[in-house]
C-alpha positions as CSV (number, residue, x, y, z in Angstrom):
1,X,172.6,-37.8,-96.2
2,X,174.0,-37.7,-92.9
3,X,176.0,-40.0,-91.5
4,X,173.6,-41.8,-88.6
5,X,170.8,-42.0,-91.3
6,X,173.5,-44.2,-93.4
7,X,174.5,-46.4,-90.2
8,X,170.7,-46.7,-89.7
9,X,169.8,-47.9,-93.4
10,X,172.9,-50.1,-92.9
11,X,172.0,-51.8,-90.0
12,X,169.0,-51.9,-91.6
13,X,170.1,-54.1,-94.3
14,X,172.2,-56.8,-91.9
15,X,168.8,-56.6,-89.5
16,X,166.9,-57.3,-92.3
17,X,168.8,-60.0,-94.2
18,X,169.3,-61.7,-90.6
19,X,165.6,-61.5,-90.3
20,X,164.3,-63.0,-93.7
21,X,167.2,-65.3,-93.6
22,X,165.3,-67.1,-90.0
23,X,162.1,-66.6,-91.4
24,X,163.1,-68.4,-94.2
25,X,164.9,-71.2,-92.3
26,X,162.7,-74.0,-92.2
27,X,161.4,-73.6,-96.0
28,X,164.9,-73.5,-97.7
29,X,165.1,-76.1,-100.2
30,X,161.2,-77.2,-99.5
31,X,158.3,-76.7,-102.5
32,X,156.1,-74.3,-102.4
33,X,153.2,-77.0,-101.7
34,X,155.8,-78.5,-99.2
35,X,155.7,-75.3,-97.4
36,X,152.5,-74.9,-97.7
37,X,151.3,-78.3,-96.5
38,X,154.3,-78.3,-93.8
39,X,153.9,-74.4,-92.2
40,X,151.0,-73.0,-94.3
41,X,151.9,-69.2,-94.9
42,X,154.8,-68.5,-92.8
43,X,154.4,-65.2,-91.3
44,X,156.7,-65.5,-88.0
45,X,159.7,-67.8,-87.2
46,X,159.0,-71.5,-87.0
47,X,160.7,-74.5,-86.4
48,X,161.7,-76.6,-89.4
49,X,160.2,-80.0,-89.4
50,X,161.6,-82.8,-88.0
51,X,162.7,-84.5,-91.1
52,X,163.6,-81.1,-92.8
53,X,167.2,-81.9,-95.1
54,X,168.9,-79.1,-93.5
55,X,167.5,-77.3,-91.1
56,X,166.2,-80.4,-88.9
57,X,166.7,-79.7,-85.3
58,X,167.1,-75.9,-85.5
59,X,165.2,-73.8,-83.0
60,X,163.0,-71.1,-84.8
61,X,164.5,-68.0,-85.8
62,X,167.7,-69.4,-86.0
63,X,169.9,-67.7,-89.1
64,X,171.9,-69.9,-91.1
65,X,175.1,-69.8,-92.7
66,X,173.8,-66.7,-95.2
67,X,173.8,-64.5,-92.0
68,X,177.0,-65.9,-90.1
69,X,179.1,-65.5,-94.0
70,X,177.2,-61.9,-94.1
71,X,178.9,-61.1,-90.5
72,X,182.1,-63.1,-90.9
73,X,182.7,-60.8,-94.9
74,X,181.5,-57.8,-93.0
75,X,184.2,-57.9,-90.0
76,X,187.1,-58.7,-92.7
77,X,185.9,-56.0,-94.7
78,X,186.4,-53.7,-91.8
79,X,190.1,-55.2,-91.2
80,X,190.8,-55.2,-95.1
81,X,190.0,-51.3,-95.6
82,X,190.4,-50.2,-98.9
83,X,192.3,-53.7,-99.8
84,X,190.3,-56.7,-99.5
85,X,192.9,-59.1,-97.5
86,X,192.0,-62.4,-99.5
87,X,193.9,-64.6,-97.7
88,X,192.4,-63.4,-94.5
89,X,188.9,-64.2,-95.8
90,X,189.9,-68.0,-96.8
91,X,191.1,-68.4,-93.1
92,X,188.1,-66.7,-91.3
93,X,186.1,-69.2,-93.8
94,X,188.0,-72.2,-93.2
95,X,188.0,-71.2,-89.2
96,X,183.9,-70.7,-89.6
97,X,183.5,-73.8,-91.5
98,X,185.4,-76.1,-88.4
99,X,183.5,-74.2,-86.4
100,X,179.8,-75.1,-88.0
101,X,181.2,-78.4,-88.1
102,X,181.8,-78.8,-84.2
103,X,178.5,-77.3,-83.8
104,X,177.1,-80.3,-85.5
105,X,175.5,-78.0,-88.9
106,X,178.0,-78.7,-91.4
107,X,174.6,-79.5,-93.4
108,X,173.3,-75.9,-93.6
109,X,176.2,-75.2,-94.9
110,X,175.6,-74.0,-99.2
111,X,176.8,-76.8,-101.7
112,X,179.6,-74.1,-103.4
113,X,180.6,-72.7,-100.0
114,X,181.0,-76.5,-98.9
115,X,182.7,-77.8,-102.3
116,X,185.2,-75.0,-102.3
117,X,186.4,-75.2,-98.5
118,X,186.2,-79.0,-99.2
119,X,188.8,-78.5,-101.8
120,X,191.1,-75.5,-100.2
121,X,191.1,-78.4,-97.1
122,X,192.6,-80.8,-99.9
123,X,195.3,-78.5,-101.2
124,X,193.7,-76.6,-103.5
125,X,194.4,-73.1,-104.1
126,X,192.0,-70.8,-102.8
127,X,191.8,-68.7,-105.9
128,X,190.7,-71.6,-107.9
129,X,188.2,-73.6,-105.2
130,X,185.3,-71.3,-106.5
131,X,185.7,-72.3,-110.4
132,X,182.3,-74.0,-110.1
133,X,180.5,-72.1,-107.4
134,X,177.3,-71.3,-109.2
135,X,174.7,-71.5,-106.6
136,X,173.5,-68.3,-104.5
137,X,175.5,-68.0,-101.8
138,X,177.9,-65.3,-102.7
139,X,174.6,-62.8,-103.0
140,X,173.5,-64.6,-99.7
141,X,176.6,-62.6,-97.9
142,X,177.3,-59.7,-99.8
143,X,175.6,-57.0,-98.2
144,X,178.5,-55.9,-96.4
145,X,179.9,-54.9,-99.5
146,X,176.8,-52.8,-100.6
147,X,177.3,-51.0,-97.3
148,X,180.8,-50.4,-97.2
149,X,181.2,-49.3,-101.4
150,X,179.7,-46.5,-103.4
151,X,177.1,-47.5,-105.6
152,X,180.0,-45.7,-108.1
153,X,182.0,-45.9,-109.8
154,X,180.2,-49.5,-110.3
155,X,183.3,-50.5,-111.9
156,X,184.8,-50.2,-108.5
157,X,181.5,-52.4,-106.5
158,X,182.0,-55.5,-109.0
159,X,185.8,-55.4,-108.2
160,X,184.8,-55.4,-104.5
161,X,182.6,-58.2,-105.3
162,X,184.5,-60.1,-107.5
163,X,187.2,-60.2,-104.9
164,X,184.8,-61.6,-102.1
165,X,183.5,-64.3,-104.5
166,X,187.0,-65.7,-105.5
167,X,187.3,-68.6,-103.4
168,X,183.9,-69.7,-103.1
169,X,181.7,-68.3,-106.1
170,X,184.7,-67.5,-108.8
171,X,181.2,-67.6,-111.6
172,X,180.1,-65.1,-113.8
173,X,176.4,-65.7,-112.6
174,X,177.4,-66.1,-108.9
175,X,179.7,-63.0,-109.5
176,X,176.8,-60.7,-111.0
177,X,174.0,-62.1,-108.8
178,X,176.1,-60.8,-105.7
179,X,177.4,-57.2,-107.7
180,X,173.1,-56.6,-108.6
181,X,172.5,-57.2,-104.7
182,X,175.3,-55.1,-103.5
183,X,174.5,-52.2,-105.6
184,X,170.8,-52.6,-104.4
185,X,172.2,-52.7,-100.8
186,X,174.6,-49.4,-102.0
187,X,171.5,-47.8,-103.4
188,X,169.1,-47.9,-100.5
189,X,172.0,-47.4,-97.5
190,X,172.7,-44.0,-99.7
191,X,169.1,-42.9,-99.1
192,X,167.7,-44.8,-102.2
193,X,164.3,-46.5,-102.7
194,X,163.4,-49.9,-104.1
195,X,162.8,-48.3,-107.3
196,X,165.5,-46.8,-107.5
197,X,167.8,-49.9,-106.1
198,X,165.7,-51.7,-109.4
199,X,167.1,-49.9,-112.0
């Protein structure tokens, strides 16, 4: 494949995930019947509603803390190179999360992400704040590692993944939720389809 086509099915996957990730806005956390009696079938951006628990107050089409992670991992990736710069990560995350704060949406942001920066804030080491991040934020942001590593050796994706989760997703289910997205992400900027990104 030549090289444009793979910066095209990259972008491809940030434009995308930025693009479900507003679309999906106002119905995280909701029911299905909540959406439904809320929005009805969502099919462009809307607002959230005015009592939504996170999103309240957001204008449609706004991206949440999925995309801004998805950005922030992909721009220390690019610094990092071959060698993921750990330390780096914890304080572009701990910068982003004072950040989102000032802004006023510290609620958007996911209850591991939160819990972990809450306890690197309190002294606690960074490569132990993701012991109990079990939710889905680490596959939320991890598309920059799908587009930055071969699909193999796979060994060497998980590694890459496993090293982005540390400090906020340190979980075997958060850690191979993010490596199956990754790979997917891998598969299709390589020139792969969905069915083949499946298997």
């Amino acid at each position: 494949m030549e090289t444009g086509e793979a910066i095209d099915r990259a972008m491809g996957a940030l434009v995308g995930g930025a693009l479900g990730d507003a679309l999906g806005m106002p119905t995280q956390l909701l029911s299905p019947a909540r959406i439904a009696e809320l929005y009805g079938r969502v099919e462009d951006f809307v607002a959230p509603a005015a009592d939504h628990p996170v999103s309240k107050g957001l204008a449609a089409g706004t991206v949440t803390d999925d995309t801004e992670q998805a950005l922030l991992l992909g721009r220390i990736l690019v610094v990092s190179g071959d060698r993921f710069d750990h330390a780096r990560w914890v304080s572009a995350l701990l910068d982003w999360e004072r950040e989102v704060k000032a802004r006023g949406s510290y609620d958007l942001l996911g209850p591991s992400t939160k819990r972990a920066i809450d306890a690197i804030n309190g002294g606690v080491p960074a490569e132990e704040a993701g012991r109990s991040g079990d939710t889905n934020g680490a596959a939320m942001r991890i598309a920059p590692v799908g587009i930055m590593m071969p699909q193999e050796p796979l060994d060497a994706l998980v590694a890459k993944v496993a090293e982005t989760c540390r400090a906020t997703h340190n979980t075997s289910i958060a850690i191979a939720s993010a490596a199956a997205v990754a790979a997917a992400v891998s598969c299709g900027v390589a020139g792969g389809d969905w069915r083949a990104a499946s298997d």
